[in-house]
C-alpha positions as CSV (number, residue, x, y, z in Angstrom):
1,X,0.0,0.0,0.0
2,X,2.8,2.4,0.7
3,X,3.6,2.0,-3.1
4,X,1.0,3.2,-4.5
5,X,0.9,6.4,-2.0
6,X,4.4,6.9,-3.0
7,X,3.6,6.6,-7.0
8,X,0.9,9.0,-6.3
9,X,2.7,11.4,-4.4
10,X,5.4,11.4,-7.0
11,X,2.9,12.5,-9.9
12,X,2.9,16.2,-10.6
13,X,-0.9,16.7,-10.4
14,X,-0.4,20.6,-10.8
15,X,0.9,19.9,-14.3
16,X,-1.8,17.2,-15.2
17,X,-4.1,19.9,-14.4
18,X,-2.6,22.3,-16.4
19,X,-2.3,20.7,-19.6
20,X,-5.7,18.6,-19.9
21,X,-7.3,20.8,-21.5
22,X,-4.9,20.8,-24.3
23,X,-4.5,17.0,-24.3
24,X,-8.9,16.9,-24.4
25,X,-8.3,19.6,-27.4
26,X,-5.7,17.3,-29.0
27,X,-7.2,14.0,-28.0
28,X,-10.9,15.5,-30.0
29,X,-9.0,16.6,-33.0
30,X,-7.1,13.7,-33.5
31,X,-10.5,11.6,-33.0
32,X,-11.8,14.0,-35.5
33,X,-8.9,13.1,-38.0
34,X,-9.1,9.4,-37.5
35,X,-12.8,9.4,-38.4
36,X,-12.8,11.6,-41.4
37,X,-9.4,9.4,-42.5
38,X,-11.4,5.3,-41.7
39,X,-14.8,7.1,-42.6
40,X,-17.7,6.5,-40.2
41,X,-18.3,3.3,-39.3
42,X,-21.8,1.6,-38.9
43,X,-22.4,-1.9,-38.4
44,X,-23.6,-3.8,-42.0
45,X,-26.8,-4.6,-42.6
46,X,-27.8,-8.2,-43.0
47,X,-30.9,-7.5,-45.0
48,X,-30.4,-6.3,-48.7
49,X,-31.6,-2.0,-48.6
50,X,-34.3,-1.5,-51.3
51,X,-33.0,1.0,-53.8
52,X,-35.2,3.8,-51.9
53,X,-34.1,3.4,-48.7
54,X,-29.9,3.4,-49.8
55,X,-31.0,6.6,-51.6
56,X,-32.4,8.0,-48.2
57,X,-29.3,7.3,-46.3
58,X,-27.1,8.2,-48.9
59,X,-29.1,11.4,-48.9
60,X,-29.1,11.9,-45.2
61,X,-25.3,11.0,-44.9
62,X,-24.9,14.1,-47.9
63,X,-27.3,16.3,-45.4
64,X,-24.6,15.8,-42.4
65,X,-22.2,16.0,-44.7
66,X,-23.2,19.8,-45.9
67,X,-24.4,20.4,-42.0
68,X,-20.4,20.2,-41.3
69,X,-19.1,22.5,-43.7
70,X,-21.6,25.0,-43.0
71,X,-20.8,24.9,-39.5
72,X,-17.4,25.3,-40.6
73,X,-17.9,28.1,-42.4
74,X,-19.8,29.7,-39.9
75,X,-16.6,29.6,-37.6
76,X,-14.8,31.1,-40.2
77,X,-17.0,33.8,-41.1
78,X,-16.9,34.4,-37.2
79,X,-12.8,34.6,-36.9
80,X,-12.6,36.4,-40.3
81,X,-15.3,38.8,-38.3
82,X,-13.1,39.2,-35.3
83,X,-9.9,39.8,-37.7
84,X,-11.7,42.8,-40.0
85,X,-13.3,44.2,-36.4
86,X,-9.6,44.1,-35.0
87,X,-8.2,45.7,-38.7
88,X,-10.5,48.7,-38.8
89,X,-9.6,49.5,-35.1
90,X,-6.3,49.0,-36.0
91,X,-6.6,51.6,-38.9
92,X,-8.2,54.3,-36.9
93,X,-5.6,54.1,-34.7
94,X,-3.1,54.4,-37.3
95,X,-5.2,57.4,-38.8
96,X,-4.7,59.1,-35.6
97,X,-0.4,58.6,-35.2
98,X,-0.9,59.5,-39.1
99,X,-2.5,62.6,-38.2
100,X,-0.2,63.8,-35.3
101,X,2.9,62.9,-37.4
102,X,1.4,64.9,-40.1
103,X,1.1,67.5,-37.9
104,X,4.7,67.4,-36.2
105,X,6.3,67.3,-39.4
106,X,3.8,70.8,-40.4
107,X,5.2,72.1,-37.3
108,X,9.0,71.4,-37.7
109,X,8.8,72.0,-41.4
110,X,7.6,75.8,-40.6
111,X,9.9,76.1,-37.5
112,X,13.1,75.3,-40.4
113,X,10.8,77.8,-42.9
114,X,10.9,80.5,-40.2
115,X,14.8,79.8,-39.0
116,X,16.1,80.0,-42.4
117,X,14.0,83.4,-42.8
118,X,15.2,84.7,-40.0
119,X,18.8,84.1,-40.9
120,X,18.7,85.4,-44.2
121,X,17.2,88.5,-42.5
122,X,20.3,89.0,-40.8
């Protein structure tokens, strides 16, 4: 019994905790992989499908299918959302150095006008 405290104590729990969530993250989208790559499997049927009913399946398997990508696309659309919101933030604030710069170099350019006036004044 003191062998298995021992083992247990010895296990860095903090660190399990920690990276679960990216093992459950990998784990799923390995799973997902392994699917897609063997296909999904169902158990055969013993009885011979009349030509209607293979054409329903084959239908409703097309239906999940399209179901997936749009789901997919919809995450898509909702990053590529994120990234253009992120973008045109990014631009104002751009706008806005753009501006001041714009304005420095106005200001320095006409403190140079002025100096070089002044001096051939003199």
């Amino acid at each position: 019994m003191s062998v298995w405290l021992r083992i247990t104590q010895s296990l860095p729990w903090l660190e399990a905790a920690l990276s679960a969530p990216d093992l459950a993250r990998q784990a799923k989208s390995y799973w997902h992989a392994l699917r897609q790559k063997n296909g999904d499997v169902t158990p055969a049927a013993d009885v011979a499908l009349s030509p209607e009913i293979a054409r329903i399946q084959n239908l409703e398997e097309r239906c999940k299918t399209l179901e997936a990508v749009v789901e997919s696309s919809a995450e898509l659309l909702d990053v590529l959302a994120a990234q253009n919101e992120y973008c045109l933030k990014e631009i104002a604030r751009l706008k806005k150095y753009l501006l001041w710069f714009s304005a420095g170099v106005g200001l320095l350019l006409l403190s140079l006008f002025l100096l070089l006036l002044a001096y051939w004044a003199i």
